[in-house]
MIDOSE-1310 file (N, C-alpha, C; in nm, 2 decimals, decimal comma, always signed):
residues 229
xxxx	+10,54/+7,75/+7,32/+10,55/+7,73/+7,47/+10,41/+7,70/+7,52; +10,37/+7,59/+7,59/+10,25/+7,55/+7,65/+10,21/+7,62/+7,77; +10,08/+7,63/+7,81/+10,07/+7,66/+7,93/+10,02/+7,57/+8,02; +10,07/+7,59/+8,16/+10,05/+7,47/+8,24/+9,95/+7,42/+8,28
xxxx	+9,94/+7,28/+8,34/+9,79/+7,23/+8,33/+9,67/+7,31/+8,45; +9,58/+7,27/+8,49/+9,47/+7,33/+8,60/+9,57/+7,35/+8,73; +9,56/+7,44/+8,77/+9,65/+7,45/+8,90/+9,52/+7,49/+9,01; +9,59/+7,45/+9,14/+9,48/+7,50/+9,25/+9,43/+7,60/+9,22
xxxx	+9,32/+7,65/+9,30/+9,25/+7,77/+9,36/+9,35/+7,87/+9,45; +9,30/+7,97/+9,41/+9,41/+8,07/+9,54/+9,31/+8,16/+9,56; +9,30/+8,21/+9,72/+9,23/+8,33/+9,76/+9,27/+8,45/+9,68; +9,17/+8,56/+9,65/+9,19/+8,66/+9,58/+9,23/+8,75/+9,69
xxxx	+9,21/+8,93/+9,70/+9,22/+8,99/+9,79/+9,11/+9,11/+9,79; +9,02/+9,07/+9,90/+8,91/+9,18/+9,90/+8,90/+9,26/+9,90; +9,02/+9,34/+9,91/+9,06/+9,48/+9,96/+9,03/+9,53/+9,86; +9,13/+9,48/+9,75/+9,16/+9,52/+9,58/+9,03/+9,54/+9,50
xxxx	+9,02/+9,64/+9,45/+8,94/+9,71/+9,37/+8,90/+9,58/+9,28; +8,96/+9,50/+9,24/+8,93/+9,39/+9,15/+8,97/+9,22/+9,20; +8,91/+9,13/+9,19/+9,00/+9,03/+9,29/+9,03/+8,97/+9,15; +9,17/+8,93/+9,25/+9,27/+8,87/+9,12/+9,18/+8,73/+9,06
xxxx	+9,25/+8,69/+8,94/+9,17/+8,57/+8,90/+9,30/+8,47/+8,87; +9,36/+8,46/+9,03/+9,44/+8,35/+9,04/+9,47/+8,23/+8,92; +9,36/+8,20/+8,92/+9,36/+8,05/+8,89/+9,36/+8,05/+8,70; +9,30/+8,18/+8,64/+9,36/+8,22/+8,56/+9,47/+8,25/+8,53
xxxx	+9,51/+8,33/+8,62/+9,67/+8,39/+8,61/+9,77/+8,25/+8,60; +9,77/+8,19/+8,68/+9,84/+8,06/+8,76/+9,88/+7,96/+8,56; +9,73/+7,99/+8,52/+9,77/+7,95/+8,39/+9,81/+8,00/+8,26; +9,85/+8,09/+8,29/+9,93/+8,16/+8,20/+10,11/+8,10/+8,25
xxxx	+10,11/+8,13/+8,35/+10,23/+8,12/+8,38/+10,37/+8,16/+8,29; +10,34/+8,28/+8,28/+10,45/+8,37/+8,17/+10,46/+8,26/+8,04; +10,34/+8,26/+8,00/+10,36/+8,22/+7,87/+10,41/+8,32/+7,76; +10,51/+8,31/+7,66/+10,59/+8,43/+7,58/+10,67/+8,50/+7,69
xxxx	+10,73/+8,50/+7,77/+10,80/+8,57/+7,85/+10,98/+8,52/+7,83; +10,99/+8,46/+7,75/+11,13/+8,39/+7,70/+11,06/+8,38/+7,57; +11,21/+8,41/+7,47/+11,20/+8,43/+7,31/+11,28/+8,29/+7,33; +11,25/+8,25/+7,17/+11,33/+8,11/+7,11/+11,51/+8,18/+7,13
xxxx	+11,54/+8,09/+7,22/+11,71/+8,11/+7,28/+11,77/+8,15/+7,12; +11,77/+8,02/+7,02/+11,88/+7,98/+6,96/+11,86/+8,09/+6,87; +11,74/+8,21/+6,89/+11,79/+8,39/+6,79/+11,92/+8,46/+6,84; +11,92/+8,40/+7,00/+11,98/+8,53/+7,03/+12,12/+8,56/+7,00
xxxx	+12,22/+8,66/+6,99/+12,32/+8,66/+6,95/+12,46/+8,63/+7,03; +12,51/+8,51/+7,05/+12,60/+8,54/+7,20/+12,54/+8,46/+7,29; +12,46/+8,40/+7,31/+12,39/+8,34/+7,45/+12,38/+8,19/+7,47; +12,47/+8,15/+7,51/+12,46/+7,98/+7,51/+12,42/+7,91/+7,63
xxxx	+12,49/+8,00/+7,76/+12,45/+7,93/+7,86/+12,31/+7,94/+7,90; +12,26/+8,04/+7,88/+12,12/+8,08/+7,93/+12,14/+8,17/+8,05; +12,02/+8,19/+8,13/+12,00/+8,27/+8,26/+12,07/+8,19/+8,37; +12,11/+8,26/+8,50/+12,13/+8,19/+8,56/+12,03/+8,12/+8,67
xxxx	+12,00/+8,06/+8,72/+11,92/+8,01/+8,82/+11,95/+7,97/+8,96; +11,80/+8,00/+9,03/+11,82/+8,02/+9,17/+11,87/+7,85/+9,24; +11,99/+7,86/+9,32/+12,06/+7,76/+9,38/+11,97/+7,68/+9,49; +12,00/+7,54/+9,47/+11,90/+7,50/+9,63/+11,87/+7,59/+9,73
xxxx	+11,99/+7,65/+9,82/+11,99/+7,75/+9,91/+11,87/+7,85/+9,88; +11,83/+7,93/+9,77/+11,75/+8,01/+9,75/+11,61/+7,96/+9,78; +11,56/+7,89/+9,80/+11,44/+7,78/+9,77/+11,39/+7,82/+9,91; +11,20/+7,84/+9,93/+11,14/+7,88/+10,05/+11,19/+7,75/+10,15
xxxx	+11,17/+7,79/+10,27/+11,18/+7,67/+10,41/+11,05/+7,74/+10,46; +11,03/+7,65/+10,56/+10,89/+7,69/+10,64/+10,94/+7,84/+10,70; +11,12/+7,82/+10,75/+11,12/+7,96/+10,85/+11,16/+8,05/+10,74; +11,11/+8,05/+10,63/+11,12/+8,21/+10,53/+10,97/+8,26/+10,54
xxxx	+10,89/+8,18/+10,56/+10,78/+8,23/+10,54/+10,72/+8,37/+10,66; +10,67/+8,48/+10,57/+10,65/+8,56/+10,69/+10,64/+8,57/+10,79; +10,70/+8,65/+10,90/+10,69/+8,63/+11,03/+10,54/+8,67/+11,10; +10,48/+8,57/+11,22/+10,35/+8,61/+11,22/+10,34/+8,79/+11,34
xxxx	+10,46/+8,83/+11,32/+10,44/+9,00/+11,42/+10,35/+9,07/+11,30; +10,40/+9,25/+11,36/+10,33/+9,33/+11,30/+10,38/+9,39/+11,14; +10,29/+9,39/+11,08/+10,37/+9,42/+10,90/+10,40/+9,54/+10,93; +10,46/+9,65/+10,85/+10,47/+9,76/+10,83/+10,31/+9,83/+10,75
xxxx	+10,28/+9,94/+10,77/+10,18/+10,02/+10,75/+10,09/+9,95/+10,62; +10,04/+9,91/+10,54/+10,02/+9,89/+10,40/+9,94/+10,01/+10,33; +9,98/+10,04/+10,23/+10,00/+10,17/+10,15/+9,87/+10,16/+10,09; +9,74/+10,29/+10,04/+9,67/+10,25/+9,97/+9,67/+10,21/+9,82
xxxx	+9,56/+10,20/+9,70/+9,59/+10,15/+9,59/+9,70/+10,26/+9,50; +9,77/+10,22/+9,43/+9,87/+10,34/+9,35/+9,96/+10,26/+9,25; +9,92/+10,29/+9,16/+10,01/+10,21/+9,06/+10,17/+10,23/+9,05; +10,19/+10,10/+9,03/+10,35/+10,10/+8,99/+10,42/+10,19/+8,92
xxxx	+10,50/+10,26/+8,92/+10,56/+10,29/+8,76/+10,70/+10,24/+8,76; +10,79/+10,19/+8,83/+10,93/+10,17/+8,78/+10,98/+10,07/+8,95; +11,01/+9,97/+8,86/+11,11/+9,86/+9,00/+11,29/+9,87/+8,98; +11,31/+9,85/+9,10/+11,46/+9,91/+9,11/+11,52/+9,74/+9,19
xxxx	+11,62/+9,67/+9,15/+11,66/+9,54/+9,22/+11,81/+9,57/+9,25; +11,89/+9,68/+9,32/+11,98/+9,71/+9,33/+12,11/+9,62/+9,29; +12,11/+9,50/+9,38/+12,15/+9,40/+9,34/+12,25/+9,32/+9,25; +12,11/+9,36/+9,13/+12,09/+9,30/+9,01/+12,10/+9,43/+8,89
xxxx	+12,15/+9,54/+8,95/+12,15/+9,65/+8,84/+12,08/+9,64/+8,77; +11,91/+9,61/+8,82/+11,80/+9,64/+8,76/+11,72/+9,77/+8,81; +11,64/+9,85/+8,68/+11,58/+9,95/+8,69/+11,51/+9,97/+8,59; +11,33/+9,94/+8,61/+11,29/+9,96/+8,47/+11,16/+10,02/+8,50
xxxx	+11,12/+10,07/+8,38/+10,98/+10,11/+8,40/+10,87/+10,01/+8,40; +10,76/+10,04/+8,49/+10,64/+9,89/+8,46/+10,52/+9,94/+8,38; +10,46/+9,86/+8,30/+10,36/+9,87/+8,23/+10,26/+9,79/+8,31; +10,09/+9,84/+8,26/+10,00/+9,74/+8,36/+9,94/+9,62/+8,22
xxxx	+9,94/+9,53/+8,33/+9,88/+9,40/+8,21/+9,79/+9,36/+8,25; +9,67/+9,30/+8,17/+9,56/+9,26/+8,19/+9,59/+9,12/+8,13; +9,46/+9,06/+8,06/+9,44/+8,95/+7,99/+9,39/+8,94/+7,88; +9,44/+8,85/+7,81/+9,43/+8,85/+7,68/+9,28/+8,81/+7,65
xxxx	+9,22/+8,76/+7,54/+9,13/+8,72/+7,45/+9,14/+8,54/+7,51; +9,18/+8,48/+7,52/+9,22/+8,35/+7,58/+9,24/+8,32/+7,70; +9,21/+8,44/+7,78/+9,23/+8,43/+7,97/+9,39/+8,42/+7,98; +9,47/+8,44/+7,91/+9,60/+8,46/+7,94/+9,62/+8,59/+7,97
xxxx	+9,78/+8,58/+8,09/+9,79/+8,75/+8,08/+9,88/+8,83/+7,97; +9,88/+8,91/+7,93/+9,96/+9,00/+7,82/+10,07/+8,98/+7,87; +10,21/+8,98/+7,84/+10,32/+9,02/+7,81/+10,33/+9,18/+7,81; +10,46/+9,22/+7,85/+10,54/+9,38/+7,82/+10,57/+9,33/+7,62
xxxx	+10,57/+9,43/+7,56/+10,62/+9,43/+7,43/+10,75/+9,34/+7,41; +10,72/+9,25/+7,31/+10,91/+9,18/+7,29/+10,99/+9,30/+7,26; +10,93/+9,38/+7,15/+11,01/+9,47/+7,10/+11,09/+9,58/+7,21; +11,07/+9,57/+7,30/+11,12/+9,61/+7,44/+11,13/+9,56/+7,58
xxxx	+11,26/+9,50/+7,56/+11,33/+9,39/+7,69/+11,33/+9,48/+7,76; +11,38/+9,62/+7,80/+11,40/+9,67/+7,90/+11,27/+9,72/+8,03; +11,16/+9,67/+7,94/+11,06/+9,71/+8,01/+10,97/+9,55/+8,10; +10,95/+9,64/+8,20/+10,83/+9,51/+8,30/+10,72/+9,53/+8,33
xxxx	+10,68/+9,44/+8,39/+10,49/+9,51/+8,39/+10,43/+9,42/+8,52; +10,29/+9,52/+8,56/+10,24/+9,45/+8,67/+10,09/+9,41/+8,63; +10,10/+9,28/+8,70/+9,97/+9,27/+8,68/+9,82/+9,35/+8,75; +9,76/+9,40/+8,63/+9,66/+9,55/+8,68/+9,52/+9,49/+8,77
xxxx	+9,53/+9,34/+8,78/+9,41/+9,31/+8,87/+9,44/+9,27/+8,97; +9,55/+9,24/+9,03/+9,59/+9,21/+9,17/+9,63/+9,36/+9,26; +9,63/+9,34/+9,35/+9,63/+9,43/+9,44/+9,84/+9,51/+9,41; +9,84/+9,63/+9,40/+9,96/+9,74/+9,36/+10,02/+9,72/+9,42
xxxx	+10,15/+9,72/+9,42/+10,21/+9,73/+9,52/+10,24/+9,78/+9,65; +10,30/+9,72/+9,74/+10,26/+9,79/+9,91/+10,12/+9,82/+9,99; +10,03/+9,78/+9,86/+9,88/+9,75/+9,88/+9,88/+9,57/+9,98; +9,80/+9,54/+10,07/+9,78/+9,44/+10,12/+9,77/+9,33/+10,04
xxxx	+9,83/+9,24/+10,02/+9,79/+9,11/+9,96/+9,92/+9,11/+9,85; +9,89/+9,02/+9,71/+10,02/+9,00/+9,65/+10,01/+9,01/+9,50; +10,12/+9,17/+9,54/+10,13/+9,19/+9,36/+10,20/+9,14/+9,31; +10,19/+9,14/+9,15/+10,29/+9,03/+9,03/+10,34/+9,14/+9,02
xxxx	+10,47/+9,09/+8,98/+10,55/+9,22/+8,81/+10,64/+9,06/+8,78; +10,63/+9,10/+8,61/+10,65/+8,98/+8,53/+10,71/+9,07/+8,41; +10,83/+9,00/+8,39/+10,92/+9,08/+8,27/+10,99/+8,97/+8,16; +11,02/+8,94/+8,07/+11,11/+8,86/+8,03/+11,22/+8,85/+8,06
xxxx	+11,25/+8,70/+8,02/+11,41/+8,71/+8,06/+11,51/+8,72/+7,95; +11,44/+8,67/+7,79/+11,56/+8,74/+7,71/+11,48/+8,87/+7,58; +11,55/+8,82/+7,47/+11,46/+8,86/+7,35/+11,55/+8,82/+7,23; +11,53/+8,84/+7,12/+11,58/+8,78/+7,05/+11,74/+8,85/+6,99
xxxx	+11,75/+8,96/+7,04/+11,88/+9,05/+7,05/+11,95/+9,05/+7,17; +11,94/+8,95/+7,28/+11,98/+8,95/+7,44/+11,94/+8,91/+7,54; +12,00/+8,93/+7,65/+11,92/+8,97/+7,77/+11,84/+9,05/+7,78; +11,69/+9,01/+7,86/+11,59/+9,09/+7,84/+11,59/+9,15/+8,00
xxxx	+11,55/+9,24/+8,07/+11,52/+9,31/+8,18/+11,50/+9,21/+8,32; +11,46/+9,06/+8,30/+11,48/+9,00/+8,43/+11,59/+8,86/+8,40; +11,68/+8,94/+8,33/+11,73/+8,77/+8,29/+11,83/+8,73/+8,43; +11,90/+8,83/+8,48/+11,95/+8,79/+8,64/+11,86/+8,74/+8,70
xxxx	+11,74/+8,69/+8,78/+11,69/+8,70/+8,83/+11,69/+8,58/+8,91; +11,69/+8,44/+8,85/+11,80/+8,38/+8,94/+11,90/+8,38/+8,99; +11,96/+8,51/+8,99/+12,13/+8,51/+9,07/+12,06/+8,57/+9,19; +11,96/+8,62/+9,19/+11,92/+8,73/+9,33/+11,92/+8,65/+9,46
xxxx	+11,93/+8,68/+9,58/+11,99/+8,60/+9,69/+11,86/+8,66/+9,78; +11,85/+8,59/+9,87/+11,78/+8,62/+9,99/+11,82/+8,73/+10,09; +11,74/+8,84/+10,07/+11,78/+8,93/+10,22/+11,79/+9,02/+10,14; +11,80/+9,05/+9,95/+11,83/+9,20/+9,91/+11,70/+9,21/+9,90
xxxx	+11,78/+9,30/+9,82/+11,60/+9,44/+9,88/+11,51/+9,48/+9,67; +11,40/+9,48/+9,69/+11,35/+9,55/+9,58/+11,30/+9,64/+9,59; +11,24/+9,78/+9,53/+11,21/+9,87/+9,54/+11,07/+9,88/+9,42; +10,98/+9,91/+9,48/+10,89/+9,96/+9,38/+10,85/+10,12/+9,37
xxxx	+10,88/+10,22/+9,28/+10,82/+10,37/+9,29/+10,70/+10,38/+9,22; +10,57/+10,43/+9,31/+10,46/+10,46/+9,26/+10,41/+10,58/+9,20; +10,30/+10,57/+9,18/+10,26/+10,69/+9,11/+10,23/+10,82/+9,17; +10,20/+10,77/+9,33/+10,18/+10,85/+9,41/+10,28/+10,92/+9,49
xxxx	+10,39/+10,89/+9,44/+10,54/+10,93/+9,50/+10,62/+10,80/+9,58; +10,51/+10,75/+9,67/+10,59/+10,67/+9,80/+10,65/+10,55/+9,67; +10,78/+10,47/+9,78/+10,81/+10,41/+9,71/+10,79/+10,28/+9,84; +10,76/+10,15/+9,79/+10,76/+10,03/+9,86/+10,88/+9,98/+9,88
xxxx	+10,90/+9,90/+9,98/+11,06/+9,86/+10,00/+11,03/+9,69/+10,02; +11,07/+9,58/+9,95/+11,06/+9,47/+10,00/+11,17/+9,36/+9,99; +11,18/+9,27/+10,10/+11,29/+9,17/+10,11/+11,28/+9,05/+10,05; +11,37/+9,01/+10,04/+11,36/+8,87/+9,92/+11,40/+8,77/+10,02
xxxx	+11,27/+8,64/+10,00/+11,27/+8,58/+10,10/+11,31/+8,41/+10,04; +11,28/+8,41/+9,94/+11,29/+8,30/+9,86/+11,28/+8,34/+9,73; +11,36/+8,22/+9,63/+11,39/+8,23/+9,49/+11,35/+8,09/+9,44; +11,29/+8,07/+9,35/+11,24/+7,91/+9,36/+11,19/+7,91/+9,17
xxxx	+11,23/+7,76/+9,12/+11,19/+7,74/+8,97/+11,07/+7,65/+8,98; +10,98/+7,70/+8,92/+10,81/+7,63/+8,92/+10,86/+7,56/+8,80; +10,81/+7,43/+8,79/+10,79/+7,36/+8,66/+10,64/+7,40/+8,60; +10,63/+7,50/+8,49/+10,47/+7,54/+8,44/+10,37/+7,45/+8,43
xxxx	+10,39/+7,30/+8,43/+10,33/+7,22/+8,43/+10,26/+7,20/+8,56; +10,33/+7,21/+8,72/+10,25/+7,20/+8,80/+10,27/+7,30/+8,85; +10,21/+7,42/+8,78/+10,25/+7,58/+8,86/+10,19/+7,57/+8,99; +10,27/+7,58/+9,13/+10,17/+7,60/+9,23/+10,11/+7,70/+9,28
xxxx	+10,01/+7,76/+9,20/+9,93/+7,87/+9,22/+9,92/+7,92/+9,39; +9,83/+7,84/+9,44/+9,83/+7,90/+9,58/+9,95/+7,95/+9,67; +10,05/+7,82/+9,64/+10,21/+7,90/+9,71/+10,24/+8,04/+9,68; +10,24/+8,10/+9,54/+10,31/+8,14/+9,49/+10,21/+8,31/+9,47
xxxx	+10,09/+8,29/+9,45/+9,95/+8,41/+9,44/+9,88/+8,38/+9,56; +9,88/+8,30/+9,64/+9,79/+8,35/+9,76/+9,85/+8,47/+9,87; +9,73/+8,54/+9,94/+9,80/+8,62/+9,99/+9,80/+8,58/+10,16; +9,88/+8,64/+10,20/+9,97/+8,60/+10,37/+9,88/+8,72/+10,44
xxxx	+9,79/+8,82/+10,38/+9,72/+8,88/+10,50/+9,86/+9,00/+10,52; +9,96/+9,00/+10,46/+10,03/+9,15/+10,44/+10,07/+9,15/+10,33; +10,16/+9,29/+10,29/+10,18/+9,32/+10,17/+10,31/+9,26/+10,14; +10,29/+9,19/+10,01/+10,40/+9,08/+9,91/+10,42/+9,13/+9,78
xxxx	+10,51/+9,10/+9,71/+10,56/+9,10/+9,59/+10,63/+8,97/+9,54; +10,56/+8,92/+9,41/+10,59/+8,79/+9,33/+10,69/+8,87/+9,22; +10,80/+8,86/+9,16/+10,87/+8,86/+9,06/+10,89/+8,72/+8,99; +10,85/+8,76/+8,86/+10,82/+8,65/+8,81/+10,89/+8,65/+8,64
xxxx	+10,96/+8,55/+8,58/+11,01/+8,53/+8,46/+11,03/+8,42/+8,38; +11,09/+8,36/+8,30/+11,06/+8,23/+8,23/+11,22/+8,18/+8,31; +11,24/+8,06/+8,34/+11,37/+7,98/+8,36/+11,34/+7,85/+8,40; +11,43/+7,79/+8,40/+11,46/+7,64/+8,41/+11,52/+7,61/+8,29
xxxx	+11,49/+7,42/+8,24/+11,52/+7,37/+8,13/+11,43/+7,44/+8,01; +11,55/+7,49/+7,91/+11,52/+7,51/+7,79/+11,51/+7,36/+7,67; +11,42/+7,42/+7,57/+11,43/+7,32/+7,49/+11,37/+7,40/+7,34; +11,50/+7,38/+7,21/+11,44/+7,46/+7,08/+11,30/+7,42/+7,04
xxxx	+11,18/+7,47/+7,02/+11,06/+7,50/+6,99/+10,98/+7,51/+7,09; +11,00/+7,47/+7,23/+10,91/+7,51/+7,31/+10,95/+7,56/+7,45; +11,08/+7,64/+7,40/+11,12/+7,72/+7,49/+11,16/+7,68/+7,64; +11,15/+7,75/+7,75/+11,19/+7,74/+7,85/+11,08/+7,67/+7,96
xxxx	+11,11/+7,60/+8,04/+11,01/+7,45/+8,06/+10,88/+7,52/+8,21; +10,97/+7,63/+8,25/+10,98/+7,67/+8,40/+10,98/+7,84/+8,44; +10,92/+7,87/+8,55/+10,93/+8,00/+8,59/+11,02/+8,04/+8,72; +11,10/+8,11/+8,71/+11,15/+8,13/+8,81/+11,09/+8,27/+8,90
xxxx	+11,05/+8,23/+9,00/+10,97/+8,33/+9,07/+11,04/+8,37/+9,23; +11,01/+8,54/+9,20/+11,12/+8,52/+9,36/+10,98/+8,60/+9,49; +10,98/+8,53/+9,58/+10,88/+8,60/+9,71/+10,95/+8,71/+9,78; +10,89/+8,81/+9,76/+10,95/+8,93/+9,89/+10,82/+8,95/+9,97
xxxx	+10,88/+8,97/+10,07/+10,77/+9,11/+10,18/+10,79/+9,25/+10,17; +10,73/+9,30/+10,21/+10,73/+9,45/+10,19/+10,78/+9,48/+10,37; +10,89/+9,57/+10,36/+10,95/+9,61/+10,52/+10,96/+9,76/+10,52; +10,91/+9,80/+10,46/+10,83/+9,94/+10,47/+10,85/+10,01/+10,35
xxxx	+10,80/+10,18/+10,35/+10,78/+10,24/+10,31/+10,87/+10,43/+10,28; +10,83/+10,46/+10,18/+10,86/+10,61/+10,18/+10,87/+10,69/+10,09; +10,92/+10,82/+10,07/+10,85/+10,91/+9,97/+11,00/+10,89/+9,90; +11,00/+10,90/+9,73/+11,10/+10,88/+9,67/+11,19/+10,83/+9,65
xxxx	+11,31/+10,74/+9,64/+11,37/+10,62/+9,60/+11,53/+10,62/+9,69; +11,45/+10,53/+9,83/+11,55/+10,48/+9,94/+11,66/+10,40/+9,92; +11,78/+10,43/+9,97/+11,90/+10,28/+9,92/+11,83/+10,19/+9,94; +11,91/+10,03/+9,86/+11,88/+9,94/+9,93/+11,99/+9,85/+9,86
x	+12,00/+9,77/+9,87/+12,08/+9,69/+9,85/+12,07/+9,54/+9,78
C-alpha cells in the first residue's frame, strides 16, 4: 500500500508540548492500517462506508460561540463509540524510521492508538486515534466506522480520570493520494478529534485506496465514563 503524495501544510498547535508534524503525518495516511482483504476469513463485502449525507458542509463546521472548558495535557487510555459497540484500549504512536506513523500491533485488532505528538485529547487543538479496519482473522476495532452517523457521540477516558465527550460532525473518504491534510489536522482554535482508518476502493496487492476519517468536537467533559449515544 502506497503512501500519498505531498499534501499541504497544516498549522501545528502551540499549546502542545510537541507541535504535530502535520505534513508528515498527512503522509502516512494509515499506511498498514488495512491487512490484504483476500486473508480474511468470511469477508467479501468489506467495511461499510460513510454515505454522501455523512460528508462535511460548510454548516457542520464548528460553531463560531463558546467551546466547552479544554482539558489540560493527559493521555488517552481507552475510546468508547457507543453507537458502534466500540470500546478499546489506546496505545501512543509516534513515527517510524521513514517519517511514517507506527501502526497499533496487527497481531491485535482490538486495539487503537493515538497519535503521541499532537495535542491529547480534550486538549485544545486536534487529536488523531487511528485503528485498523480489519486483520487477517476479521474485523479489526474500527471496521464500523463508516456506518457512524452524525450527532453520535465518542467518548475518550484519560489517564487522569476525566473523560472527553465529542460529537460527530462529519464522516468523509479521503483518497490517500490527495490526503487533504489541512481539512482534516488543522486545528479550529477548540478541542477536536480525527478518527481515522483505511476505506474506500479496495484492490488485491495494494490494499484499500482511501481513509475514512470521521471529525468530532468535543461538547464537554467529566470525571469517569458518561452515557452517550
Amino acid at each position: 500500500m502506497s503512501p500519498p503524495g505531498p499534501p499541504d501544510a497544516a498549522p501545528g498547535n502551540p499549546a502542545a508540548p510537541h507541535r504535530p508534524r502535520w505534513g508528515v503525518l498527512a503522509l502516512v495516511a494509515l499506511v498498514g492500517l488495512g491487512m490484504v482483504r483476500q486473508g480474511l476469513t468470511g469477508e467479501t463485502a468489506g467495511p461499510p462506508q460513510p454515505g454522501a449525507g455523512s460528508a462535511l458542509f460548510p454548516g457542520d463546521l464548528p460553531p463560531d460561540g463558546p467551546a466547552p472548558p479544554p482539558l489540560p495535557r493527559s493521555a488517552p487510555a481507552r475510546v468508547a463509540i457507543p453507537s458502534l459497540d466500540v470500546s478499546a484500549p489506546l496505545m501512543p504512536l509516534g513515527l517510524d524510521g521513514d517519517g511514517r506513523i507506527t501502526a497499533p500491533p496487527a497481531g491485535e485488532p482490538g486495539l487503537a492508538g493515538w497519535y503521541a505528538n499532537a495535542p491529547t485529547p480534550g486538549e485544545n487543538g486536534t487529536a488523531v486515534l487511528v485503528g485498523h479496519v480489519d486483520s487477517r482473522s476479521g474485523p479489526a476495532v474500527f471496521y464500523g466506522l463508516g456506518a457512524l452517523e452524525k450527532g453520535r457521540t465518542i467518548r475518550v477516558t484519560r489517564e487522569d480520570g476525566r473523560t472527553a465527550v465529542f460529537e460527530v460532525y462529519g464522516i468523509q473518504v479521503f483518497d490517500k493520494r490527495k490526503f487533504p491534510s489541512r481539512k482534516v489536522y488543522g486545528t479550529t482554535g477548540r478541542p477536536e478529534l480525527r478518527v481515522l482508518t483505511c476505506g474506500g476502493p479496495y484492490a488485491a496487492g495494494s490494499g484499500y485506496a482511501g481513509n475514512v476519517v470521521v471529525f468530532a468536537r468535543m461538547t464537554g467533559s467529566g470525571q469517569g465514563d458518561p452515557p452517550g449515544r
